[in-house]
GUGU-960855 format. One record per residue (C-alpha): y, z, x; residue in one letter; residue number from 1. Coordinates in Angstrom, 1 decimal. Layout:
% residues N
       py       pz       px   residuo   num
        Y        Z        X         a   NUM
...
***
This chain:
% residues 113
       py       pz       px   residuo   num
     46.7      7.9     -6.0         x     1
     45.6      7.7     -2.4         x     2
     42.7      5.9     -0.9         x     3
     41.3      9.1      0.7         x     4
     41.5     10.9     -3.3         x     5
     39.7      7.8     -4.5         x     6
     37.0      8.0     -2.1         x     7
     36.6     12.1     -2.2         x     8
     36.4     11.7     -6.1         x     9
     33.9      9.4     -5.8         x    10
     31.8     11.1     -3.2         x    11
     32.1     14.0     -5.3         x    12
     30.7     12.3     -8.2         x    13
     27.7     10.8     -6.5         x    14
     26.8     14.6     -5.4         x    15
     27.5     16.2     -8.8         x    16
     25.2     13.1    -10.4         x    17
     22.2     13.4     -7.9         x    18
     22.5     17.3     -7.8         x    19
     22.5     17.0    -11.9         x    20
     19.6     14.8    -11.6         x    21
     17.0     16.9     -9.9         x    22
     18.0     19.1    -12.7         x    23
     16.5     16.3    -15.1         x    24
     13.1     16.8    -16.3         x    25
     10.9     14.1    -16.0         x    26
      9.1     11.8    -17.8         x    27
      5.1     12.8    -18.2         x    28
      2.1     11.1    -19.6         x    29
      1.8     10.5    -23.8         x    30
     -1.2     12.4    -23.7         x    31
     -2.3     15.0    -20.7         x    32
     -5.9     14.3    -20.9         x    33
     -7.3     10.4    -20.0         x    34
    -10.2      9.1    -19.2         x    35
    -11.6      8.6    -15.4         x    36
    -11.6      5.0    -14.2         x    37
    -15.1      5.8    -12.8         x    38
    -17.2      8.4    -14.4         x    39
    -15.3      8.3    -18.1         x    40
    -15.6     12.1    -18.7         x    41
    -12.3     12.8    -20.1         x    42
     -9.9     14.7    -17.4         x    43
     -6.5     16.7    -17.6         x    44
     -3.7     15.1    -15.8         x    45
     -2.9     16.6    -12.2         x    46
      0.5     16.1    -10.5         x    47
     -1.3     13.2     -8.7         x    48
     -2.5     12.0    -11.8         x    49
      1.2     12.2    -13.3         x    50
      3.2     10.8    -10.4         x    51
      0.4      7.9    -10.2         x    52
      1.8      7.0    -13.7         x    53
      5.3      7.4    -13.2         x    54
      4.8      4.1    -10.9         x    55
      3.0      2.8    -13.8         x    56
     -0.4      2.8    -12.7         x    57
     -2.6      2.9    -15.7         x    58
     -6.3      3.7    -14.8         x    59
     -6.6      7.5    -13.2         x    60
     -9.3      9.2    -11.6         x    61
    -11.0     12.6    -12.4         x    62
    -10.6     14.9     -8.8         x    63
    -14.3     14.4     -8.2         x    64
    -13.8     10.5     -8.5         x    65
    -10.9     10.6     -6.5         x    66
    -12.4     12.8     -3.4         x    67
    -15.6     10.5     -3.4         x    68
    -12.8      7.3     -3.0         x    69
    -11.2      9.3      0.1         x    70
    -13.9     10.2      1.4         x    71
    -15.0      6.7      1.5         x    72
    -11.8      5.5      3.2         x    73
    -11.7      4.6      6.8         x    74
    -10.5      8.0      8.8         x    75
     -6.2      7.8      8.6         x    76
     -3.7      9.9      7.8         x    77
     -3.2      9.9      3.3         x    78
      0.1      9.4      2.2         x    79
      0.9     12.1     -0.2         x    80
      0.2     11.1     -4.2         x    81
      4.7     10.8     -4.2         x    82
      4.3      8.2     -1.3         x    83
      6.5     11.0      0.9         x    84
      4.3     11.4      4.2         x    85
      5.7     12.4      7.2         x    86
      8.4     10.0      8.1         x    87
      8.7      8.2      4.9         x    88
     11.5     10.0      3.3         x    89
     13.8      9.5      1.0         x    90
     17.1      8.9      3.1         x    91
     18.6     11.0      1.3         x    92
     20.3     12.8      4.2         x    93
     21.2      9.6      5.6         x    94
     23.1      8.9      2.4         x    95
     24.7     12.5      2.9         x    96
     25.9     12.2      5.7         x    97
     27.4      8.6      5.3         x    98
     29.2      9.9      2.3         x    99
     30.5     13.0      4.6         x   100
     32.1     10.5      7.2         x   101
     33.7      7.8      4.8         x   102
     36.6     10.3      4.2         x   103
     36.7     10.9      8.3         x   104
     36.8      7.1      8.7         x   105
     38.9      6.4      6.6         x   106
     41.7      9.2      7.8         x   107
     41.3      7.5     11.4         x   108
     42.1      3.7      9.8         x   109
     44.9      5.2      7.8         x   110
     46.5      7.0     11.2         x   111
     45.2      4.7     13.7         x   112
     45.9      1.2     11.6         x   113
***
């Protein structure tokens, strides 16, 4: 086999996986209702509630709680509750487009070197 097949198998393999991996579901809390941190009135879990414990945080707030604590916060700009503000991506096109010129680059070493 060829360099070049090597490499376009494996690029093709790293998109099938991530492309198969969106597909995924994720994981989600034991229980969907917890307790808030502040007020202890018993809550259901909200998307920011869920992705707060997919980093492992353990103590949530109720959205009441959680607006008061904002609010309380010096004006900025919030990061989203998936810590994906503007220009905080992923990188994922970066990694897209570095996996679209490896087979490129490595034509031009095979003809040039």
């Amino acid at each position: 086999m060829s360099p070049e097949t090597i490499l376009a198998g494996v690029a093709a393999a790293v998109v099938i996986l991530g492309l198969l991996g969106s597909f995924w579901p994720k994981r989600k809390p034991p229980h969907m209702v917890f307790k808030c941190g502040r007020c202890n009135t018993a809550s259901r879990h909200s998307n920011r509630t869920i992705e707060a414990w997919r980093r492992g945080k353990t103590r949530f707030f109720c959205p009441p709680c959680h607006l008061k604590w904002l609010q309380s916060q010096p004006r900025r700009e919030h990061d989203t509750y998936a810590g994906q503000g503007h220009g905080g991506g992923s990188g994922c096109l970066g990694v897209f487009v570095i996996l679209g010129f490896l087979p490129a680059g490595g034509m031009l070493a095979w003809v040039f070197f």
